[in-house]
N, C-alpha and C positions, 0 to 999 in steps of 0.2 A: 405359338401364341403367347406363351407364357412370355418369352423372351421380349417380347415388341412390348409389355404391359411395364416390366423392368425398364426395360430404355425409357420408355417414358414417363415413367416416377422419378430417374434419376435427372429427367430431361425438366422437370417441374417441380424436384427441391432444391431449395435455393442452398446455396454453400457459403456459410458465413466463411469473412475471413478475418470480424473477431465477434466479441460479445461484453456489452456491455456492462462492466458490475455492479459499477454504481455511478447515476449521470446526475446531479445534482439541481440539476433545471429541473428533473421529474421526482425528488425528496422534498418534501416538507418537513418533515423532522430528523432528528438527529437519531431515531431510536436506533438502539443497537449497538451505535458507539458508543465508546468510554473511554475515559484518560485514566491511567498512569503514571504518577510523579513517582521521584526520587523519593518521595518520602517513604518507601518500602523499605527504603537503606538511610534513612535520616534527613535526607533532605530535605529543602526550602521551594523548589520549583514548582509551577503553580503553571497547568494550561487547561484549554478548555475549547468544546467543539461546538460548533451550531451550524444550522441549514438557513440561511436565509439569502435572497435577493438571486435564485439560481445557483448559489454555491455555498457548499460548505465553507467555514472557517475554523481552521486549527490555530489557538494564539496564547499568549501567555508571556510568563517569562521563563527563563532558568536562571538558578541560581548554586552557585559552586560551594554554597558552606555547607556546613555538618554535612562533607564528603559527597554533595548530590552535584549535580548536573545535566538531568535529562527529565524529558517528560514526552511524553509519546500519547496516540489516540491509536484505536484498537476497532476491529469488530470480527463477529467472528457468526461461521455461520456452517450450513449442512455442508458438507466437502460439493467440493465444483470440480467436474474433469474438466483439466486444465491441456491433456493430452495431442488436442489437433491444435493447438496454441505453441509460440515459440518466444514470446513476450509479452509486456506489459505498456500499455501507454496510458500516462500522467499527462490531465490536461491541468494542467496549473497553473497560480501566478504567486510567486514568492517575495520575497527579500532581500534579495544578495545573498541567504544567508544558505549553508547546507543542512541538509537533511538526508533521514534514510528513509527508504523503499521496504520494506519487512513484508514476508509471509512466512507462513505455517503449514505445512502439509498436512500437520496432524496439529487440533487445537491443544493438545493433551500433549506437545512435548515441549522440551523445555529450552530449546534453540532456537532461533528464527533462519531465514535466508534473507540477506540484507543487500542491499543496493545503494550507494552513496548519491545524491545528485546534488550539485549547484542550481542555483536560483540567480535571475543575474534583472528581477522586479520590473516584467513582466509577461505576458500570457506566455507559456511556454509549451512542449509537447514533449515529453520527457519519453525516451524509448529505452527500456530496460530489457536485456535479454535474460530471460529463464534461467540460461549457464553463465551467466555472468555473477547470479548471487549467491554471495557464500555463507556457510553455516557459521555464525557468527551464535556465543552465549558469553553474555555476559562483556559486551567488547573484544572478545577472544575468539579470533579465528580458530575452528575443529578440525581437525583429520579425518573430514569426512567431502565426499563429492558437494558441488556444486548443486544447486537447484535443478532437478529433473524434470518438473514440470506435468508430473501425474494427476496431482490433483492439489488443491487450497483449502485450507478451513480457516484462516484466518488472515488478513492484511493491515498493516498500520502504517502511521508514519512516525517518526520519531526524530529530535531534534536534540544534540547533545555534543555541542563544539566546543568543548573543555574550556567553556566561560560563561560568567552572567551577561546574558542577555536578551533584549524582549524579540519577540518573534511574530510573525502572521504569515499563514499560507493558506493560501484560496482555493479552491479545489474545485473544480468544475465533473471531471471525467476522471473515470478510473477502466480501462477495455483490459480484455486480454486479444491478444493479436496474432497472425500466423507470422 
């Protein structure tokens, strides 16, 4: 009996095959996020996030003097097993312009796992796989594995193509995916 009770639990839960982290049609605020400019290191670069009209918006400028060039949005949150996952999909709409993909396994260290992607302005579905993102600090590839895909405590984007320029990316969906 016990057996037939099993089948049928497994028969009547559902098997995600992702999860969504953050869907922007269902935010109204921006809470949680935060930007990070260049200005940690002197920089000039200036961006900024908001939730409106179904989607977030990351925009701003960059700018290359007093040694900067990047500005990124951040959030960060209780670890999420990431484990029955095997990727990540970005519903977006960009600008031609590139950007990276960042997570954290641990909010507390001091590497990200980074993902490059083009924008080519408009809707797009961006598929990043787990081992595809490298442990990037600081611009600098590490001598360490790839993204294993354990767990998350943190995702950003970040935009820093070694020039001043103004920027917008639209965000609608952030999944994790098998």
């Amino acid at each position: 009996m016990k057996h037939i009770f099993f089948y049928i639990l497994i028969l009547f839960t559902p098997m995600q095959d992702n999860d969504v982290l953050f869907d922007f049609s269902q935010e109204v605020s921006s809470n949680g996020w935060f930007i990070i400019n260049d200005g940690v290191m002197g920089g000039l670069s200036k961006g900024s996030f908001s939730v409106d009209d179904n989607k977030a918006f990351f925009k701003g400028n960059v700018s290359t003097e007093n040694n900067g060039g990047f500005t990124m949005v951040a959030n960060r949150f209780n670890a999420l097993n990431m484990e029955r996952f095997s990727k990540f999909s970005l519903k977006l709409k960009g600008d031609g312009k590139n950007y990276q993909f960042r997570v954290k396994s641990d909010s507390g260290q001091q590497f990200s796992y980074v993902a490059e992607f083009s924008t080519n302005g408009e809707w797009q579905e961006i598929i990043i796989p787990f081992n595809s993102m490298e442990p990037r600090f600081r611009g600098r590839l590490l001598n360490l594995p790839n993204f294993e895909g354990v767990q998350i405590e943190e995702i950003a984007f970040l935009i820093g193509n070694k020039k001043m320029e103004s920027f917008e990316l639209k965000i609608s969906k952030i999944s994790a995916i098998k």
